[in-house]
C-alpha positions in Angstrom: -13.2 -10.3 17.2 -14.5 -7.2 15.3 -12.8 -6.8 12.0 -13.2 -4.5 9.0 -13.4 -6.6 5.8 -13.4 -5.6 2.0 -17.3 -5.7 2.0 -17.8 -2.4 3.6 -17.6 1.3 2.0 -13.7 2.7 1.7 -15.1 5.3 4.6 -16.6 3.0 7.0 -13.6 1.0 6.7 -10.8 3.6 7.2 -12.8 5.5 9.8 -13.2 2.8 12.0 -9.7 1.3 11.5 -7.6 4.5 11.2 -9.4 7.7 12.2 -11.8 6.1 15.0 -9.3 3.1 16.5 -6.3 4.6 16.5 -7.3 8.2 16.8 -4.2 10.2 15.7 -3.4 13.2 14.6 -3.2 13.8 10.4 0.6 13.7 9.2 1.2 16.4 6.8 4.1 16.9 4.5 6.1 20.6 5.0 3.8 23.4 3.1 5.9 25.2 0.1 5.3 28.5 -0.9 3.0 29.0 -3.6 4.3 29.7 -6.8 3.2 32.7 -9.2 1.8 29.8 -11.3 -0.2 27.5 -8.7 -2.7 30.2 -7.3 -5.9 28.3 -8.7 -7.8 26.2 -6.6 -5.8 23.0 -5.8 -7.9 19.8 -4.5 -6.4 17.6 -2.0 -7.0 14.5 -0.3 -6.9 12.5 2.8 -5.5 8.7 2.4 -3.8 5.9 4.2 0.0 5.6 3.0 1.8 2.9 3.3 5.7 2.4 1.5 7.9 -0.6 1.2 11.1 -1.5 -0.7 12.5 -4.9 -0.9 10.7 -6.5 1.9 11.1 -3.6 4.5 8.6 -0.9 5.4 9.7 2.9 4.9 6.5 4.3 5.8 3.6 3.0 7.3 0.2 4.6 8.0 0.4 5.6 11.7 -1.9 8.6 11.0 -4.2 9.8 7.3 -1.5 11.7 5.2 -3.4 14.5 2.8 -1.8 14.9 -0.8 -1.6 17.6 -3.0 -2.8 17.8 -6.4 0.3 20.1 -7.0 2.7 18.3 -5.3 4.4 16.6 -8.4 4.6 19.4 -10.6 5.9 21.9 -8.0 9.2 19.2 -8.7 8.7 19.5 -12.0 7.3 16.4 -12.6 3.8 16.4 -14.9 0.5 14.2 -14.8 -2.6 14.2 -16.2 -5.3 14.9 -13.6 -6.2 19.0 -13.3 -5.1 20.3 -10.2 -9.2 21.2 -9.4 -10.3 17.3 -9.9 -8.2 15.0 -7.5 -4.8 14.2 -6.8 -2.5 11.8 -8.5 -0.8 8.5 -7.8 2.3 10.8 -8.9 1.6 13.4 -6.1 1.6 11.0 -3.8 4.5 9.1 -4.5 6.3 12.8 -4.9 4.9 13.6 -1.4 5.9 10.2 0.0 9.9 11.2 -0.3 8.6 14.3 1.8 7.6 12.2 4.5 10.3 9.8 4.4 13.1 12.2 2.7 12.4 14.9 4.6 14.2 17.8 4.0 16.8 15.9 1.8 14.3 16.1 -0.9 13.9 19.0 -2.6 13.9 20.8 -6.1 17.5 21.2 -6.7 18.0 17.3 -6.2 14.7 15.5 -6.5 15.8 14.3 -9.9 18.5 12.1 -8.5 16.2 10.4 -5.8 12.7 10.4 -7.9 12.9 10.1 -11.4 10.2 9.4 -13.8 9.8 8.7 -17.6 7.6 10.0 -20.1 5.6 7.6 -19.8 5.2 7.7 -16.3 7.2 4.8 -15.0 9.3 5.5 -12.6 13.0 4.7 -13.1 14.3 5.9 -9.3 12.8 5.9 -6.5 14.5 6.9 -2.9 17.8 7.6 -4.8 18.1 4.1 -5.9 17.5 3.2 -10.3 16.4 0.1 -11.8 13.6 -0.9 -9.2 10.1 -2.5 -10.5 7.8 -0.6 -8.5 4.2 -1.3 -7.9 1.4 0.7 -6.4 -1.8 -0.6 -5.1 -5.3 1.4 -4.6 -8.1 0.2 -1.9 -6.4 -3.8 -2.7 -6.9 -3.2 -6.6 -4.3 -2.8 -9.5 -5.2 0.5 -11.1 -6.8 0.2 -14.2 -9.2 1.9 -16.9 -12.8 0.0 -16.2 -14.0 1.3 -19.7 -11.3 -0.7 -21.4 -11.7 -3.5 -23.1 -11.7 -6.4 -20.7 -9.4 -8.6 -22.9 -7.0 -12.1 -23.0 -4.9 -9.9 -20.6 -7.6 -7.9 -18.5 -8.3 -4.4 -18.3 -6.1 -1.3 -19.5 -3.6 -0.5 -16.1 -3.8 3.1 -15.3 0.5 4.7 -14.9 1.0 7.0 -11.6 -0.1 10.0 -13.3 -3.1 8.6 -14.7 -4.3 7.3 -11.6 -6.4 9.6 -9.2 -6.7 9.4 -5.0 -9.7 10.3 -2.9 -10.3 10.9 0.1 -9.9 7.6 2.7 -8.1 5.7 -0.1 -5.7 2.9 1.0 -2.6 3.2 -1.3 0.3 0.8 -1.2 3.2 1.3 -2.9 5.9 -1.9 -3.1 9.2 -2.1 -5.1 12.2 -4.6 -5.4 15.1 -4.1 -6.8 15.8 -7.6 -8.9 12.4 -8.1 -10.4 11.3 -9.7 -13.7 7.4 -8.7 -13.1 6.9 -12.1 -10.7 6.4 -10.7 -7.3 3.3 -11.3 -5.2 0.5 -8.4 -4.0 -0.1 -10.0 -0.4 -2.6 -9.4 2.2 -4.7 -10.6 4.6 -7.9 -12.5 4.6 -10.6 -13.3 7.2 -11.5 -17.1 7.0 -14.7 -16.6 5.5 -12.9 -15.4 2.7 -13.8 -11.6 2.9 -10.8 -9.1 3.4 -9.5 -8.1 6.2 -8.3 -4.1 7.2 -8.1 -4.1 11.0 -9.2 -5.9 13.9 -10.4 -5.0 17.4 -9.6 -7.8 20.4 -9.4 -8.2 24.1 -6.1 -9.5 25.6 -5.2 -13.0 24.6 -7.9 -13.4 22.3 -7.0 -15.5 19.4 -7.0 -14.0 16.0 -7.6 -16.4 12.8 -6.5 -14.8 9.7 -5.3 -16.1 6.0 -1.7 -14.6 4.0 -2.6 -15.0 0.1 -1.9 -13.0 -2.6 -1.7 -13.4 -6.6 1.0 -12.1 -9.3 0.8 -8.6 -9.3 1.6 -7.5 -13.2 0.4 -10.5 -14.6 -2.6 -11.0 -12.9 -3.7 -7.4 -11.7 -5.4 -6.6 -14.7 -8.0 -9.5 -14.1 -10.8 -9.6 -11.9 -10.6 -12.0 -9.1 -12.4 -14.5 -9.7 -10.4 -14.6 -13.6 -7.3 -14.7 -11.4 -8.5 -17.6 -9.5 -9.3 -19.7 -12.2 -5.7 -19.0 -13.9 -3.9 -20.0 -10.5 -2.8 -16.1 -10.1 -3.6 -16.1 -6.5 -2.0 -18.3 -4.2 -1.9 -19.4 0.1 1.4 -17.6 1.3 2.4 -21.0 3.9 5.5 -20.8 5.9 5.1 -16.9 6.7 6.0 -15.1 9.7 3.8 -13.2 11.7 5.7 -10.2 12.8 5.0 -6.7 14.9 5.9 -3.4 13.2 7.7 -1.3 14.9 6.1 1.9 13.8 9.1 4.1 14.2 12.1 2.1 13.4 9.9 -0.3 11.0 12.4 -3.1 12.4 10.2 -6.3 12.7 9.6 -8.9 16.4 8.6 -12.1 15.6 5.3 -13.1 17.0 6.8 -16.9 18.8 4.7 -19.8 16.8 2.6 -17.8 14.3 3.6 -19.4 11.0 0.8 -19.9 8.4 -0.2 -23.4 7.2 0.1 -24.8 4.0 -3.5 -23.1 3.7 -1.6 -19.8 4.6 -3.9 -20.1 7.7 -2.6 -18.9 11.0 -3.7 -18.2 14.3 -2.1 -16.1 17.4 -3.1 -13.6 20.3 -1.4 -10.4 21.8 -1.6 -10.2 25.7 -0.4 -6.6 26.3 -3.4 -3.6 25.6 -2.4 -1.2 22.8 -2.4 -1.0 19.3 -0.4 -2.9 16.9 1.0 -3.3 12.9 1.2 -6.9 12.1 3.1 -8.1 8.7 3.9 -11.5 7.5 7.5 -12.3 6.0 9.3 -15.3 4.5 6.6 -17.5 3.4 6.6 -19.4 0.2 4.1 -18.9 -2.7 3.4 -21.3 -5.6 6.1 -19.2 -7.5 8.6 -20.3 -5.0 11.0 -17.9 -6.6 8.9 -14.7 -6.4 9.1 -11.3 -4.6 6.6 -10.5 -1.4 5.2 -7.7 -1.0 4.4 -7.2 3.0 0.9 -7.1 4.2 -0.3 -5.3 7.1 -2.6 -5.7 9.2 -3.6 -2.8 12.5 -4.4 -4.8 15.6 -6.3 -2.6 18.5 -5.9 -5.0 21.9 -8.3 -3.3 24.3 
């Protein structure tokens, strides 16, 4: 099996995964007019986007999506990253309801299906209030690395305080009945490195590992902090699904449950290329949120 683990650069990894593998096109959002007011040089940038809300995918990275370091404030939204340095977390998530939304977002109404505080939380997102949503850059929490690393980590970084480069992985996860317990999950090669895409022949098994750690509480850390706390836990009793990439309705894949070691193995027989998620397992916070992994699968 060839894999693409946490080990190498952001741009080997997304090249060969995304840009190489898959080889499709680059999704834009639709291009507004420029205002009077946005004529100076505006930077953008190419990432991997992927959205969930209460254990379902609404977007998923089929293709690189390239943000706009305008895009929340031609809503009317602000952040705190000049237009000529990068884009925001804020842009993307603006740019996000493009994508899904469509043209049922726009300025007259974008208030009542993304709203944001002045402290740049967001209090709505898709048209629904009251969700505890969480975003996620390259596998990290956003934080401020020149902070003080203190009894409760690093400084976390707010969506307009947080910029995106180029071939950035961002996740962005929400639930709707949260009290700051959900899990960050992903996948991990057995050797313990992490895991982006992997590359098989027909019927080749696949080893891989579901774990995550408490997001809020234990994003801040570093790992290996977050490990001795018992932040991070084996995900057992997940299971292994296929995305459907345009309905984002989930198939079971028959037997591939993870252990009690959230170890699990399985194969895919047919050629082509696949989105594999894990669902339903049970962390050591038995009663704690998900969030879904995923995983792309290239069967040549």
């Amino acid at each position: 099996m060839n894999g693409g683990a946490m080990g190498e650069s952001t741009e080997g990894r997304i090249s060969r995964y995304i840009m190489h593998a898959f080889g499709r096109s680059t999704q834009t959002a639709r291009i507004p007019r420029i205002k009077p007011d946005r004529l100076q040089a505006v930077t953008t940038a190419r990432i991997v986007l992927s959205v969930q809300y209460d254990g379902q995918f609404k977007f998923i990275p089929y293709a690189p999506v390239d943000i706009r370091a305008d895009s929340a404030e031609w809503y009317g939204y602000e952040d705190g990253i000049p237009y000529g340095q990068a884009p925001s977390m804020l842009d993307v998530i603006t740019q996000a309801h493009e994508f899904i939304l469509g043209d049922n977002f726009d300025e007259e109404n974008c208030r009542e299906l993304l709203d944001v505080d002045e402290d740049g939380i967001l209090q709505r997102m898709l048209g629904v209030p009251g969700l505890f949503t969480c975003f996620v850059v390259n596998g990290q929490y956003s934080y401020d690395s020149e902070s003080e690393y203190g009894r409760i980590g690093y400084r976390g970084l707010g969506y307009g305080e947080t910029p995106v480069y180029d071939l950035d992985v961002v996740e962005v996860f929400s639930f709707p009945n949260s009290v700051g317990m959900d899990y960050y999950t992903y996948f991990m090669n057995p050797d313990g490195s992490w895991i982006r895409y992997a590359e098989v022949a027909p019927g080749q098994p696949i080893t891989i590992r579901h774990e995550g750690f408490l997001f809020v509480i234990g994003g801040p850390y570093q790992h290996e902090d977050r490990i001795e706390q018992r932040m991070v836990s084996a995900i057992p009793q997940s299971q292994l699904a296929i995305v459907d990439t345009s309905t984002f309705e989930l198939s079971d894949i028959p037997g591939a449950v993870t252990d009690e070691e959230g170890f699990v193995t399985f194969s895919l027989d047919e050629p082509g290329d696949y989105y594999i998620t894990a669902h339903g397992g049970v962390p050591r916070h038995k009663r704690a949120n998900l969030s879904l992994p995923w995983l792309p699968v290239i069967v040549r």
